[in-house]
C-alpha positions in Angstrom: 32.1 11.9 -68.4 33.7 9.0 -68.5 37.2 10.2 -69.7 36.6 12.8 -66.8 36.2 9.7 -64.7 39.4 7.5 -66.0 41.2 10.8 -65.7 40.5 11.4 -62.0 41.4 7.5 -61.4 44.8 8.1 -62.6 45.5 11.1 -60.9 44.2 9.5 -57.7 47.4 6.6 -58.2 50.1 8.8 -57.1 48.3 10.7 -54.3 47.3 7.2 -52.9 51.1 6.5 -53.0 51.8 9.4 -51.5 49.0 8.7 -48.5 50.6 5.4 -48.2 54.2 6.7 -47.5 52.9 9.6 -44.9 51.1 6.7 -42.8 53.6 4.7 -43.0 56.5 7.5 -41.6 53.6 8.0 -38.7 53.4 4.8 -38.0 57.2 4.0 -37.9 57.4 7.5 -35.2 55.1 5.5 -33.0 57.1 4.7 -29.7 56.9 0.8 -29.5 56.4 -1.6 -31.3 53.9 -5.0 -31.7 56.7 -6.9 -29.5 57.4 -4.7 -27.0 53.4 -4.1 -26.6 52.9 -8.0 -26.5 56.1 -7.8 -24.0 56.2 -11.0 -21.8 58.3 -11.5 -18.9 59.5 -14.6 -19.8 60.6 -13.8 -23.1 63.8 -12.8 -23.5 65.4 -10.0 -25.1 67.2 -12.3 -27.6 63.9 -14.1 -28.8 62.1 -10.7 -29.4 64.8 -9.5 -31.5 64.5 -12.8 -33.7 60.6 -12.1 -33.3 61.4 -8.4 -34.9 63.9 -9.7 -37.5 61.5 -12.5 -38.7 58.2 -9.4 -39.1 60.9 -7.4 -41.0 61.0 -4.5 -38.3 64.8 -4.5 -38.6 65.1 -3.7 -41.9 65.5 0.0 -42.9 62.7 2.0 -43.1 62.9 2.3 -47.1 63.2 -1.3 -47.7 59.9 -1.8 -44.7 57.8 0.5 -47.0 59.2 -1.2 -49.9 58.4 -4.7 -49.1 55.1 -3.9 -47.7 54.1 -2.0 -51.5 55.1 -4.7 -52.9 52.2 -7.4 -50.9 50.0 -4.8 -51.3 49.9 -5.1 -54.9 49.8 -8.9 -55.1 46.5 -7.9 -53.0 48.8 -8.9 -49.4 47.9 -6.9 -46.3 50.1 -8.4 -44.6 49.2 -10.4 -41.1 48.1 -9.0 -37.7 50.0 -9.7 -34.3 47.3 -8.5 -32.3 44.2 -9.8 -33.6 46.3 -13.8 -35.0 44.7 -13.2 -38.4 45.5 -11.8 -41.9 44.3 -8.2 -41.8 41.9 -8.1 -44.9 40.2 -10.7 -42.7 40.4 -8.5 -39.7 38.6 -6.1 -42.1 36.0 -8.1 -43.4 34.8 -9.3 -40.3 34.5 -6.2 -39.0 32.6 -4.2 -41.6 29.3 -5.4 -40.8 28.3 -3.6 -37.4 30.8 -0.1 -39.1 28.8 -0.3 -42.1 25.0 -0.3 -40.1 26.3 1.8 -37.6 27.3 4.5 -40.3 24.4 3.9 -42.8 22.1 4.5 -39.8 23.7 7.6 -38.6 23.7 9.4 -42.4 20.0 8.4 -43.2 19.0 9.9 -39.7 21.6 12.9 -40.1 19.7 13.5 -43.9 16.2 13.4 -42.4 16.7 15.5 -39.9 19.0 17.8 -41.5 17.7 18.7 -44.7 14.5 19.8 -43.9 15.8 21.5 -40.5 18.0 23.7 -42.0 15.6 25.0 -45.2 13.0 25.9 -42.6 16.3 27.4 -40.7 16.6 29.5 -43.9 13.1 30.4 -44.3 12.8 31.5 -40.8 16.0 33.1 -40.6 16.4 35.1 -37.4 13.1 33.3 -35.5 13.2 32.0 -32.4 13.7 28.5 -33.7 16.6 29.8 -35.7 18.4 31.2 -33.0 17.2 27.8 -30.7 18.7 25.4 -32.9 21.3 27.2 -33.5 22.7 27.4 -30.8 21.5 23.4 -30.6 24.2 22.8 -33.3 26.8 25.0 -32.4 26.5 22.8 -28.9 26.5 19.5 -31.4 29.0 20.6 -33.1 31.3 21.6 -30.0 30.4 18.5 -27.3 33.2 15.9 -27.7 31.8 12.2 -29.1 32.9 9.9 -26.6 31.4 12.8 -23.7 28.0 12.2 -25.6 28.6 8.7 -25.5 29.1 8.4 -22.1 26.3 10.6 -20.7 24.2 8.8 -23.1 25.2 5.1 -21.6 24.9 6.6 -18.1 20.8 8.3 -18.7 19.5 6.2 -21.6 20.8 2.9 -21.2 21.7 2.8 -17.4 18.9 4.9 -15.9 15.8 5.2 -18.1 17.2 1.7 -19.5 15.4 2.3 -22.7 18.6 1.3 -25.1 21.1 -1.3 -24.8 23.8 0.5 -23.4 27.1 -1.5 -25.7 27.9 -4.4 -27.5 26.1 -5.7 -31.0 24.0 -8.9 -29.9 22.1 -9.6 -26.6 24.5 -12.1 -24.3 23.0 -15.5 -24.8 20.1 -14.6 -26.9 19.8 -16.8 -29.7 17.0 -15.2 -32.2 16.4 -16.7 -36.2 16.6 -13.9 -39.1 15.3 -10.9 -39.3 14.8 -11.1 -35.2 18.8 -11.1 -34.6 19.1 -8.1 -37.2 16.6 -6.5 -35.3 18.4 -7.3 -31.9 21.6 -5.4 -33.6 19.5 -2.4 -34.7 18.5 -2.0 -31.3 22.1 -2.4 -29.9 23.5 0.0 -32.3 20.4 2.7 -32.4 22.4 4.4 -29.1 25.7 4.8 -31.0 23.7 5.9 -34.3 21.7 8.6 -32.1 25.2 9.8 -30.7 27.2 10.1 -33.9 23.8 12.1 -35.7 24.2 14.9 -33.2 27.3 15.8 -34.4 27.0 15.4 -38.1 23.5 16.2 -38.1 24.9 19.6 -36.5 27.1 20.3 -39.0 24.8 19.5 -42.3 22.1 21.6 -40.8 24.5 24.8 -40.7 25.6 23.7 -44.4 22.6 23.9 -45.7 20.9 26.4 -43.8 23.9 29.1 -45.3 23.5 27.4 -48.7 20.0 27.8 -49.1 19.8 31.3 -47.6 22.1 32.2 -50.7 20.0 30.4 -53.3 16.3 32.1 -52.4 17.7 35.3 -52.8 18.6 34.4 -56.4 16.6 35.5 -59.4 15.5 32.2 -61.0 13.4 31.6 -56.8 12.2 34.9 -57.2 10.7 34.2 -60.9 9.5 31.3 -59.8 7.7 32.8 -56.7 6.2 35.2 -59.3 4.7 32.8 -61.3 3.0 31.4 -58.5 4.2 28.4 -57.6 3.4 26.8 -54.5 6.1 27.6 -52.0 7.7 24.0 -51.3 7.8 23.9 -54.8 9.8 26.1 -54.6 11.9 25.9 -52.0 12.4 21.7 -52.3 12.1 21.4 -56.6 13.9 24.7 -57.4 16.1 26.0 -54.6 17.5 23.1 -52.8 18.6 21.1 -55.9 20.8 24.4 -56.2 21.7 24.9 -52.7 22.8 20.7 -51.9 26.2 20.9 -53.7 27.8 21.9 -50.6 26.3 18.8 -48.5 27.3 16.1 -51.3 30.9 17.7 -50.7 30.5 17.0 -47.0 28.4 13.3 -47.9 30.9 12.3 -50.5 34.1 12.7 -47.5 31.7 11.0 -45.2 32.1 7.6 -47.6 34.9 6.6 -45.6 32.9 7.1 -42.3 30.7 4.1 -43.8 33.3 1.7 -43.4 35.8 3.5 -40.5 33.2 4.5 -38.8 33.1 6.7 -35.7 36.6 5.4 -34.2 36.2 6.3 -30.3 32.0 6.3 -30.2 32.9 2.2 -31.8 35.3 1.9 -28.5 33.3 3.6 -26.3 30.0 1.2 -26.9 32.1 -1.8 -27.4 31.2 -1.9 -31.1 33.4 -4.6 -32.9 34.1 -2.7 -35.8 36.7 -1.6 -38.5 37.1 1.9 -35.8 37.5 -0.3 -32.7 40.5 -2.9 -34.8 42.1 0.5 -35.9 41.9 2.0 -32.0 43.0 -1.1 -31.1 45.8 -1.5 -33.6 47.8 1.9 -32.7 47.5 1.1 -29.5 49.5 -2.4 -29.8 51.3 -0.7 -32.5 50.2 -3.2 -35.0 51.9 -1.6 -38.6 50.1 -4.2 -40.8 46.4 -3.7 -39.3 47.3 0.6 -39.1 48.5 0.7 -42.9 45.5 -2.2 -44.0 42.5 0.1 -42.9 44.2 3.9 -43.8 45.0 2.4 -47.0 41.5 1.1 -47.3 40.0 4.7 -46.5 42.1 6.5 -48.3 40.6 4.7 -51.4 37.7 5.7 -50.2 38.4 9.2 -49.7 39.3 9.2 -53.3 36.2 7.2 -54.7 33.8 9.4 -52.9 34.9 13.1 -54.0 34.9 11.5 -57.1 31.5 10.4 -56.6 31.1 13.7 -55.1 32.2 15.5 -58.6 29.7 13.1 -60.7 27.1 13.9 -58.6 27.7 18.0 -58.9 26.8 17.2 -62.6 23.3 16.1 -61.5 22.1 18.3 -59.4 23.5 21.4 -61.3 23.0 20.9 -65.3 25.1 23.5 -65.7 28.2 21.4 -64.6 29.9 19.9 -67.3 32.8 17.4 -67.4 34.0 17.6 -71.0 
């Protein structure tokens, strides 16, 4: 396992490289740049070119990329225009309220999914199969920042049961755990929002994996030997059938930290989502490159994860 491991490290070097060149070229095609955005009247055209030449933004395109490797390997992210601070700071300060927001939305996506779609597959073709089916197919379909909105407009504006944006309470000073607890409650909305969707999509997951599994021999040995039926279905056949959903968890690792990108603008979430809308929109390179970067490594760390955890579930996986 653990050459399997070092093996899947190195071959993750030169597809981060090649990541890293791709969103760089997409940035670069951006129209704009973080001058022209910041573009001031009284600024002339003379001191914006000196602005450019100064950030390097004059340079050829090779010799940008180049430069920019090259501080990202002395652990340099470079500095943001828009947000007046070195971006692994912009990062840092912003991971808190992604990282709740996210860890919320995949403990309520599991508990909701999971056992939803194994009864799905027990009950196949019932009237709450075909219900929440069509449920998740809806999920599934219904843009985020739609949800978003009708869920600010009914839950927080008209039955006002939820905060309807923001992190903290304006003004309220509370002492730990009672400020935590005021941010749980600001982000529950957003959490709710972004579990429809992935909740939608796990259910169908494992509702088609586990309709394959009980129809295996090993769950119909089993059944003969008389064990209880959630033995069955949660001991035997869902260890089998949740390879398919750690695939789907283990590229939802980056969602942890990115989180959802438009729901975080839509509620006014100050997170690593709402700096990366906000960068490509002021065309900030250093910010855009800083937080893809970041989640590329973490697209690569969790099918990794992903791949160790196959071995788990399934003893018949081997990494020799």
């Amino acid at each position: 396992m653990a050459t399997y491991i070092a093996r899947r490290l190195v071959q993750a070097i030169p597809i981060l490289l090649g990541i890293t060149i791709i969103m760089f070229i997409l940035a670069k095609l951006l129209p704009g740049d973080p001058f022209t955005q910041l573009l001031n009247p009284q600024i002339k055209s003379a001191d914006i070119a000196r602005m450019k030449q100064a950030a390097g933004l004059t340079a050829p395109l090779p010799v940008q990329y180049w430069n920019w490797l090259m501080a990202l390997l002395k652990g340099d992210l470079g500095r943001s225009i828009t947000f007046n601070q070195p971006v692994i700071d912009v990062i840092k300060d912003r991971l808190g309220p992604t990282v709740t927001l996210q860890t919320m939305t995949l403990i309520f996506t599991l508990i909701i999914s999971i056992p939803l779609g194994v009864i799905l597959a027990v009950r196949q073709y019932s009237t709450l199969d075909y219900v929440v089916t069509i449920l998740t197919f809806a999920g599934i379909s219904m843009p985020t920042f739609f949800l978003g909105l009708l869920a600010i407009k009914y839950v927080a504006l008209t039955w006002k049961l939820l905060p309807p944006m923001g992190v903290i309470t304006p003004g309220l000073q509370l002492a730990f755990p009672w400020n935590y607890l005021d941010v749980l409650k600001h982000l529950l909305l957003p959490a709710l929002v972004l579990t429809v969707t992935s909740a939608a999509s796990i259910i169908r997951y494992v509702r088609a994996s586990m309709l394959e599994v009980v129809r295996q021999d090993f769950i119909r040995t089993a059944r003969a030997k008389g064990l209880h039926e959630n033995r069955v279905l949660y001991a035997h056949a869902l260890r089998n059938a949740l390879i398919p959903v750690i695939t789907i968890l283990g590229l939802s690792l980056p969602g942890l930290f990115s989180g959802g990108i438009i729901t975080e603008q839509v509620f006014s979430i100050p997170g690593v989502g709402r700096a990366l809308y906000q960068a490509i929109i002021a065309r900030d390179y250093n910010v855009m490159m800083g937080i893809t970067t970041f989640l590329a490594v973490l697209t690569v760390l969790g099918n990794l994860l992903a791949d160790v955890a196959y071995a788990w579930v399934d003893p018949r996986i081997r990494y020799d």
